[in-house]
C-alpha positions in Angstrom: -5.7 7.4 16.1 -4.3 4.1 17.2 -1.2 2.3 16.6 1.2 -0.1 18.4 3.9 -0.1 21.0 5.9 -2.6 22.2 3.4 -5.0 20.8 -0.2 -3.2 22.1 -2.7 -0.7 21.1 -2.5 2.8 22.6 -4.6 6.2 21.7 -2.9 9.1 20.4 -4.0 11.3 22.9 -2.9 14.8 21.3 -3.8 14.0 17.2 -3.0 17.9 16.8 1.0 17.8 18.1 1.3 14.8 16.1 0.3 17.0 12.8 2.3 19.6 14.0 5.3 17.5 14.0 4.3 16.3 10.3 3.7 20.0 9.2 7.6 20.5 11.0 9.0 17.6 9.1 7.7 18.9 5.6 8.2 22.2 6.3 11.1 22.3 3.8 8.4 21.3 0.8 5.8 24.1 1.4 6.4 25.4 -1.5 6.9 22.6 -4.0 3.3 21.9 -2.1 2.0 25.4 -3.5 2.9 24.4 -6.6 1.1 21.3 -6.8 -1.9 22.6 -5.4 -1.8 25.4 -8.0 -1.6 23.0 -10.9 -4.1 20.6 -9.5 -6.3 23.8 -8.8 -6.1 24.6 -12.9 -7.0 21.2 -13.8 -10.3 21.6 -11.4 -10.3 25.4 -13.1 -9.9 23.9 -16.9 -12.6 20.2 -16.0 -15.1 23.6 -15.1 -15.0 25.8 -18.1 -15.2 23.0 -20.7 -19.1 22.9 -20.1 -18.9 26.4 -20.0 -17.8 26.8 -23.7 -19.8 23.5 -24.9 -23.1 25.8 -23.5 -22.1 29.4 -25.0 -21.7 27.3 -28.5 -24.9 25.6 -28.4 -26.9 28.6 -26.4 -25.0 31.2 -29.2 -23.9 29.1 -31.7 -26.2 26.5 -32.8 -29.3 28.0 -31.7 -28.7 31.5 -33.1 -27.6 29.8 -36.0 -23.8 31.5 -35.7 -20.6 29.1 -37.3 -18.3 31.4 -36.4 -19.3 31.3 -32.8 -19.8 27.8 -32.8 -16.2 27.4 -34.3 -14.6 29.4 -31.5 -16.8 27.7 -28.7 -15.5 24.2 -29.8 -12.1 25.2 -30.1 -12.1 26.5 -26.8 -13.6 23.1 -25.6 -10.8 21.6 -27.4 -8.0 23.9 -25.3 -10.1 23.3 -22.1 -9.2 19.6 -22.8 -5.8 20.0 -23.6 -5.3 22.5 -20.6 -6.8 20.1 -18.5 -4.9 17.0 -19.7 -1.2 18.9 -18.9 -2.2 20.1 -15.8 -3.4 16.8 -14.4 -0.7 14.8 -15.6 1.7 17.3 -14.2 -0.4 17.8 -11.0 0.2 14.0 -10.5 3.6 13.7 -11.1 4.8 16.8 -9.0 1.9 15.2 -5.8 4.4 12.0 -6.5 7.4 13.4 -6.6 6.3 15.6 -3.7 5.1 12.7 -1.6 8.0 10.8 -2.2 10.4 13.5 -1.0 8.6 13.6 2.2 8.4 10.1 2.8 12.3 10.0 2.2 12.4 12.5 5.3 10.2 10.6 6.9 11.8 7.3 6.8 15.1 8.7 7.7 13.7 10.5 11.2 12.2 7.2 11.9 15.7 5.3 11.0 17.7 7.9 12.7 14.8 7.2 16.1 15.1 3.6 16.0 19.2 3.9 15.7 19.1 6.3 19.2 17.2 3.9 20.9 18.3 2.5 24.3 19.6 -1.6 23.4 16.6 -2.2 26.3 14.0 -0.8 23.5 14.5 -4.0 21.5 14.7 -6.5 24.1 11.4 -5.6 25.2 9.8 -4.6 21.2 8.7 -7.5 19.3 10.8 -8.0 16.6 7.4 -7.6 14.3 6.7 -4.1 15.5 9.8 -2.5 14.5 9.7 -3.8 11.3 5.9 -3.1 10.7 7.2 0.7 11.7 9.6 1.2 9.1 7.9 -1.3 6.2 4.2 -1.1 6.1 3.0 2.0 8.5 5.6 4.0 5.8 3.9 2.3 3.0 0.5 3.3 4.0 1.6 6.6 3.9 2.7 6.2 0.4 -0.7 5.0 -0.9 -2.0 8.5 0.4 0.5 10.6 -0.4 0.9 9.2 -4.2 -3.1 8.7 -4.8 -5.2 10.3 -2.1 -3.5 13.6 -1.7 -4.0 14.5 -5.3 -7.8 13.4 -4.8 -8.0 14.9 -2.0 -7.3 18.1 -3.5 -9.2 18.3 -6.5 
């Protein structure tokens, strides 16, 4: 894992403390993080079963000539669906609001860090580094954490 300091390239050389301090910093969402995974993990659940009933109805519906199985099988298709609809959209929004929470903590350690800062830190920085730090390194964290977490888990 590379990024820049005062200007250069430098390798992370401990990748697991600096996940450890990440875990520490949204220790305080673990379980709002439950809950998403939960949700997320009944949309995978419901996207599953929906085949499930589509074959019982054709397997013991259609081909054993039964309506009234083939009824049941394609309403429960039809709550698969709707199941699966709910818990995705709400599996996205609480990833979002989730992600967004953290980055909120996140940004406001690295605020509070560059406030403590010796005045010596930014005559040697380029000017370019510090802001890359708290604009764009931040927002590439925010692509993840809105989009790829949620794909990620499912």
């Amino acid at each position: 894992m590379m990024y820049a300091r005062f200007g250069g390239d430098f390798e992370v050389e401990n990748k697991g403390r600096l996940l450890r301090r990440t875990a520490r910093l949204a220790a305080h969402l673990k379980w709002q993080a439950m809950t998403a995974l939960g949700v997320a993990t009944l949309a995978t659940a419901a996207r599953l079963f929906g085949p499930l009933a589509v074959r019982s109805g054709i397997d013991d519906g259609i081909t054993a000539g039964d309506r009234g199985h083939l009824t049941v099988a394609a309403l429960a298709f039809l709550g698969f669906l709707a199941v699966q609809y709910v818990a995705q959209r709400s599996s996205q929004f609480l990833v979002a609001a989730l992600g967004e929470q953290f980055l909120l903590e996140l940004r406001k350690t690295v605020f509070r860090h560059f406030m403590n800062l010796d005045m010596a830190y930014y005559s040697k920085a380029k000017t370019g580094v510090v802001v890359s730090r708290m604009t764009s390194d931040i927002e590439a964290i925010t692509a993840f954490a809105s989009d790829g977490a949620i794909t990620l888990v499912t």
